[in-house]
C-alpha positions as CSV (number, residue, x, y, z in Angstrom):
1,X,44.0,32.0,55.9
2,X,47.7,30.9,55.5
3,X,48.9,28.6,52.6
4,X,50.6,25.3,54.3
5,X,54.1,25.1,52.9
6,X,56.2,21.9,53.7
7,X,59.3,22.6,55.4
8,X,62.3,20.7,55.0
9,X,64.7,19.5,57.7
10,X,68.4,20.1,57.7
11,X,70.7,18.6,60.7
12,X,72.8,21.4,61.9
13,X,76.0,20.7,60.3
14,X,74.0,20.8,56.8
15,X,72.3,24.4,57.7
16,X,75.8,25.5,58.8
17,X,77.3,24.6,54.8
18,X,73.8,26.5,53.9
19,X,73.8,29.6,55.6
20,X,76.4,31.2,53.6
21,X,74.7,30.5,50.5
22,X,71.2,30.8,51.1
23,X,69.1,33.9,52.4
24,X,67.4,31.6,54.6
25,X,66.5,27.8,55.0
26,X,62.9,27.0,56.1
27,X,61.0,29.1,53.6
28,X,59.9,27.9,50.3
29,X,61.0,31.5,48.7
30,X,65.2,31.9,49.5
31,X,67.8,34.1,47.5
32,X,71.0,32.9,46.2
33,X,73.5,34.6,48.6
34,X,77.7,34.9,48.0
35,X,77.6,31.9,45.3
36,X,79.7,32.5,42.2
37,X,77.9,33.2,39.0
38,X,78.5,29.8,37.5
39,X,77.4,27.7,40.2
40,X,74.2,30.0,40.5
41,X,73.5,28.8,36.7
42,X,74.6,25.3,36.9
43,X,72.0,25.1,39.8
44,X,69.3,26.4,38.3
45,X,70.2,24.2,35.0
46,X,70.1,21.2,37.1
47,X,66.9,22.3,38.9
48,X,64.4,21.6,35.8
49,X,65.2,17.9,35.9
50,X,65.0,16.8,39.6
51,X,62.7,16.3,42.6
52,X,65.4,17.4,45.0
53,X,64.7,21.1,46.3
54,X,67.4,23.9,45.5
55,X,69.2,23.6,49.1
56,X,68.9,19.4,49.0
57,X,70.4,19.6,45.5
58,X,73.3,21.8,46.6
59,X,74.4,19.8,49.7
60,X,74.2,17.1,47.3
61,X,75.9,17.7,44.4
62,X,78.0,21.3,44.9
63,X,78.7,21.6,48.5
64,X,82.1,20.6,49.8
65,X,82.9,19.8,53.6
66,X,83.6,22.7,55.6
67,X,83.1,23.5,59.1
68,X,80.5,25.7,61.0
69,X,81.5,29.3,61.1
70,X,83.2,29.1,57.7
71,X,84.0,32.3,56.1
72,X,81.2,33.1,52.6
73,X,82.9,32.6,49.6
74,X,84.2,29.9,47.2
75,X,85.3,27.8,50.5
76,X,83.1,24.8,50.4
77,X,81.5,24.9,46.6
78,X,82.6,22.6,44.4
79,X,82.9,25.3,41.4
80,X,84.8,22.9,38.8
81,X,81.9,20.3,39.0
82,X,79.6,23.7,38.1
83,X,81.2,24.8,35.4
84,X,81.6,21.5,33.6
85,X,77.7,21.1,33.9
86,X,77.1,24.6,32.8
87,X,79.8,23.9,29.9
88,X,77.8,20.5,29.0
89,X,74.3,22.0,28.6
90,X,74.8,25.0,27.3
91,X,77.4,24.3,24.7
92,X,76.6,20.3,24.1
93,X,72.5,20.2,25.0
94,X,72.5,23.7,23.5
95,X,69.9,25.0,26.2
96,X,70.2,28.9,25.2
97,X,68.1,29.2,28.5
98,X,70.6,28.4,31.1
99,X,73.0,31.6,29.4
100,X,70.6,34.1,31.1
101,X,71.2,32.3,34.4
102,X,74.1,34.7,35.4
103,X,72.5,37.6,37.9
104,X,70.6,37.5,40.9
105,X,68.2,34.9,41.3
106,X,65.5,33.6,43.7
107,X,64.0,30.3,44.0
108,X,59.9,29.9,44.2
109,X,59.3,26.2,45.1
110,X,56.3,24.8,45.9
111,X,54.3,27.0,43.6
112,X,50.9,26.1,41.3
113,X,50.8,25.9,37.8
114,X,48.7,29.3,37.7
115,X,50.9,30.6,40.1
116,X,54.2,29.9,38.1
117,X,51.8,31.5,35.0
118,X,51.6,34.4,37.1
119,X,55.7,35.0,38.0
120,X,56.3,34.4,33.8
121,X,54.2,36.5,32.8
122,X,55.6,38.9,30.3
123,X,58.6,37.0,29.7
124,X,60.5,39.5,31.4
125,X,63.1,37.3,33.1
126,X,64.6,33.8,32.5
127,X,62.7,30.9,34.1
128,X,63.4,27.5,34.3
129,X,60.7,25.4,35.9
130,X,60.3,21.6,37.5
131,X,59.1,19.7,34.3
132,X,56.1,17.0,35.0
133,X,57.4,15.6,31.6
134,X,60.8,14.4,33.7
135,X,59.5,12.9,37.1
136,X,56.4,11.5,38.8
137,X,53.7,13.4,40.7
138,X,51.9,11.3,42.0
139,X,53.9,11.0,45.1
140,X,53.1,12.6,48.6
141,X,55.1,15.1,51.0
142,X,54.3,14.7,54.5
143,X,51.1,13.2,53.9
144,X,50.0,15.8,51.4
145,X,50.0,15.8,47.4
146,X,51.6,18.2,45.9
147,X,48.8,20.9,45.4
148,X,47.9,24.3,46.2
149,X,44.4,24.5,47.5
150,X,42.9,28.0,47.3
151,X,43.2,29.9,50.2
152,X,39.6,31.5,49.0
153,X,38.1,27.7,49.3
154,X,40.0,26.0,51.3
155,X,37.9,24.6,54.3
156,X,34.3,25.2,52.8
157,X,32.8,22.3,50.9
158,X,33.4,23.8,47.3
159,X,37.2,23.3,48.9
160,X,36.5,19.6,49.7
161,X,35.3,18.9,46.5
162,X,38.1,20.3,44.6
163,X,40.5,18.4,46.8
164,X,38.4,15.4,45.8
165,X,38.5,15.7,42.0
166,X,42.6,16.6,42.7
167,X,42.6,13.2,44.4
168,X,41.1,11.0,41.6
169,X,43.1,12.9,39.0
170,X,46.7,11.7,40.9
171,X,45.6,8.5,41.6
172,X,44.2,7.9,38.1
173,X,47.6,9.4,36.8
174,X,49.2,6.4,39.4
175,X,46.9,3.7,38.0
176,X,47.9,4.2,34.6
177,X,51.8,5.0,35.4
178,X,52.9,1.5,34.7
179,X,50.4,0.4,31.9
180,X,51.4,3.4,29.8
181,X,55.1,2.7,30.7
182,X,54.7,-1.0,29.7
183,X,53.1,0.2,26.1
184,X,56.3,2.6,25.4
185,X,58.5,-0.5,25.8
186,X,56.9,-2.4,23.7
187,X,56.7,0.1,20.9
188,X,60.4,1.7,21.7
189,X,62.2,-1.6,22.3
190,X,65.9,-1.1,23.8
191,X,68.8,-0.5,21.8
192,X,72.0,-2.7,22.7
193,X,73.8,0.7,22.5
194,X,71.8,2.5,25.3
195,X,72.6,1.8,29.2
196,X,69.6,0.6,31.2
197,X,69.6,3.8,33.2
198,X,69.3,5.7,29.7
199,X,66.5,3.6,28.9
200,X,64.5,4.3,32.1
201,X,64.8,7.4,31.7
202,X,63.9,7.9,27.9
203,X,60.7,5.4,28.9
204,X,59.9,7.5,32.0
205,X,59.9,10.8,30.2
206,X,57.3,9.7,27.4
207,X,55.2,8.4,30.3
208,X,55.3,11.4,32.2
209,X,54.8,13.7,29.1
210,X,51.9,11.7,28.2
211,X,50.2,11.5,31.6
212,X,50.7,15.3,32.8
213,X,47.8,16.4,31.0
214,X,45.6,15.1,33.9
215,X,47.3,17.1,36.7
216,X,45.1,20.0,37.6
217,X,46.6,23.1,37.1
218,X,47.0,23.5,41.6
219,X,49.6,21.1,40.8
220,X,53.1,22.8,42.4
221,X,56.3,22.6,40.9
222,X,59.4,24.6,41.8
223,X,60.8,27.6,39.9
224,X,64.0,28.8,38.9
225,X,64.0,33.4,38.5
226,X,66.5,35.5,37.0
227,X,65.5,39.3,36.8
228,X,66.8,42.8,37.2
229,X,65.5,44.5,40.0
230,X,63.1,46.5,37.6
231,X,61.9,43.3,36.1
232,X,61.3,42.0,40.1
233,X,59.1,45.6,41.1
234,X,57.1,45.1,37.8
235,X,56.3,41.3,38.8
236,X,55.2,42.3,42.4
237,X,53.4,45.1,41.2
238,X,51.3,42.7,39.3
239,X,51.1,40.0,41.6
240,X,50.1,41.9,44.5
241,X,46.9,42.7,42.1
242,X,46.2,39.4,41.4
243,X,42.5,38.5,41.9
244,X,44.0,35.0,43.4
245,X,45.1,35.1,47.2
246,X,48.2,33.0,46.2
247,X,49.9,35.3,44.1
248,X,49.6,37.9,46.3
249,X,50.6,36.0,49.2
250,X,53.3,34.5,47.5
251,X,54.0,38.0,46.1
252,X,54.7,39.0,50.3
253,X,57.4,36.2,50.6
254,X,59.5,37.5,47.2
255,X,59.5,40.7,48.1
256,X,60.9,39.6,51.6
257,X,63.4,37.5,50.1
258,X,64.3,39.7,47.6
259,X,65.1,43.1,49.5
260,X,67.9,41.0,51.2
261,X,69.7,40.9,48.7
262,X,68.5,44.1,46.5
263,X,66.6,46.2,48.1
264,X,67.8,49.3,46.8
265,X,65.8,48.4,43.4
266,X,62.4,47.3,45.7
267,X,61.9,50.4,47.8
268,X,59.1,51.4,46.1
269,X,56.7,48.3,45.7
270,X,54.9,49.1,49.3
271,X,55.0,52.7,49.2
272,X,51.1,54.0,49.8
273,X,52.3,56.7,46.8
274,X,53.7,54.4,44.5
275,X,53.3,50.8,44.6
276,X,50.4,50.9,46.4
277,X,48.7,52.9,44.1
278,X,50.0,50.9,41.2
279,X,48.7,47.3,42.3
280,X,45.3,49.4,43.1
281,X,45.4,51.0,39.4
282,X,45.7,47.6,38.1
283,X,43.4,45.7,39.7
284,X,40.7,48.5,39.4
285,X,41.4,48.1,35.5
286,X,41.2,44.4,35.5
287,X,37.8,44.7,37.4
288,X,36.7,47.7,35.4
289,X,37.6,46.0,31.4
290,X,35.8,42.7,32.6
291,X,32.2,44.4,33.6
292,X,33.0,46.3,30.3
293,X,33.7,42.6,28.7
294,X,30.5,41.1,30.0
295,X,28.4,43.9,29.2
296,X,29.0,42.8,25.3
297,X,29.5,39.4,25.6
């Protein structure tokens, strides 16, 4: 069974300022292709605190005109509006974070909570992550919320009643948007020296930080990556053990991604000798130290 991604639409004079940039444009895994390094991290910096997807927000706010056909390069980026960004929130924010953002990097959109769990793990790369405390969820896109059903349930009632419990959880998280909104405003009153769209903002933040603890961990968010390629094989390696059929499907579409642009540094990750044989030793520990576990607890 196949996860359902949703696929967004470009008109062709948008995919033809994308293709240079992007390793491709329908997928909800995509490299960062011929981009200089400080757009690549004013990107990414931007991408924790929007709903907009990695291509929308480029065409948006760092793409210039150009024609179809154009030549890969600086042609067509607006680099001076990415370096004053960078500039602003790493030296005046002072978000250490967006400093690692300088290498190769791959976008994981659409991804669960335990999935995103699964690509951090370690800490071995820099991550920066859609955060529920900056914008709603309760929304829908193309008629579905955004949540990862397991491909293990999915269609079999234990399925249905997961999706069920998902359901009353966003709609109770709707039901109380405005209520809990309307409390904050009356205990954190506007100042006559903050704009309105400051105050919105400051109001809508403490209501989504206070409300996210009801979305179920299924809930997807997108994902920001910076690795070396040894910090990329290690990932895979473990993902493609994971006990969950997500992460190892969404383990598949990285590795695609990734060996367009390195794939030098990814050779051996499918090798029967070598990665193989690694995601096999790890899952066969996993399963081994749990019927070791339950045996004593």
């Amino acid at each position: 069974m196949t996860l359902w991604y949703a696929r967004e639409d470009f008109t062709p004079e948008e995919r033809a300022r994308l293709t240079p940039f992007f390793s491709n444009l329908d997928g909800p895994v995509f490299a960062l292709t011929n981009l200089p390094e400080v757009v690549k991290g004013a990107l990414f910096a931007r991408y924790s605190r929007t709903t907009k997807s990695l291509r929308r927000l480029f065409l948006d706010e760092f793409a210039d005109e150009i024609g179809a056909g154009a030549a890969p390069g600086t042609e067509g980026v607006k680099v001076d509006r990415a370096e004053k960004l960078y500039d602003r929130v790493f030296f005046e924010y002072g978000d250490d974070s967006v400093a690692q953002l300088g290498g190769v990097h791959l976008a994981c959109e659409q991804s669960s909570q335990l999935l995103a769990k699964a690509i951090e793990w370690g800490r071995l790369a820099a991550y920066l992550e859609q955060s529920t405390r900056y914008m709603r969820y309760d929304d829908f896109v193309e008629g579905h919320r955004r949540l990862t059903i397991p491909p293990e349930i999915e269609g079999t009632p234990a399925g249905q009643a997961y999706a069920d419990f998902a359901e009353r959880t966003f709609q109770a998280y709707g039901r109380m948007f405005e209520p809990v909104a309307e409390l904050f405003r009356a205990k954190f009153p506007q100042d006559p020296s903050d704009s309105d769209a400051v105050y919105r903002s400051t109001i809508t933040a403490k209501t989504c930080d206070t409300l996210r603890v009801l979305l179920p961990a299924g809930t997807r968010s997108n994902l920001g990556v910076y690795a070396t390629g040894q910090s990329y094989e290690q990932m895979l390696l473990r993902m493609r053990a994971h006990p969950l059929a997500e992460m190892r499907e969404y383990a598949d579409l990285m590795l695609v991604e990734l060996r367009k642009v390195i794939p030098a540094f990814l050779k051996r990750v499918d090798l029967p000798d070598r990665g193989i044989e690694w995601s096999a030793y790890l899952a066969e520990t996993r399963a081994a130290t749990r019927k070791i576990a339950d045996g004593y607890l």
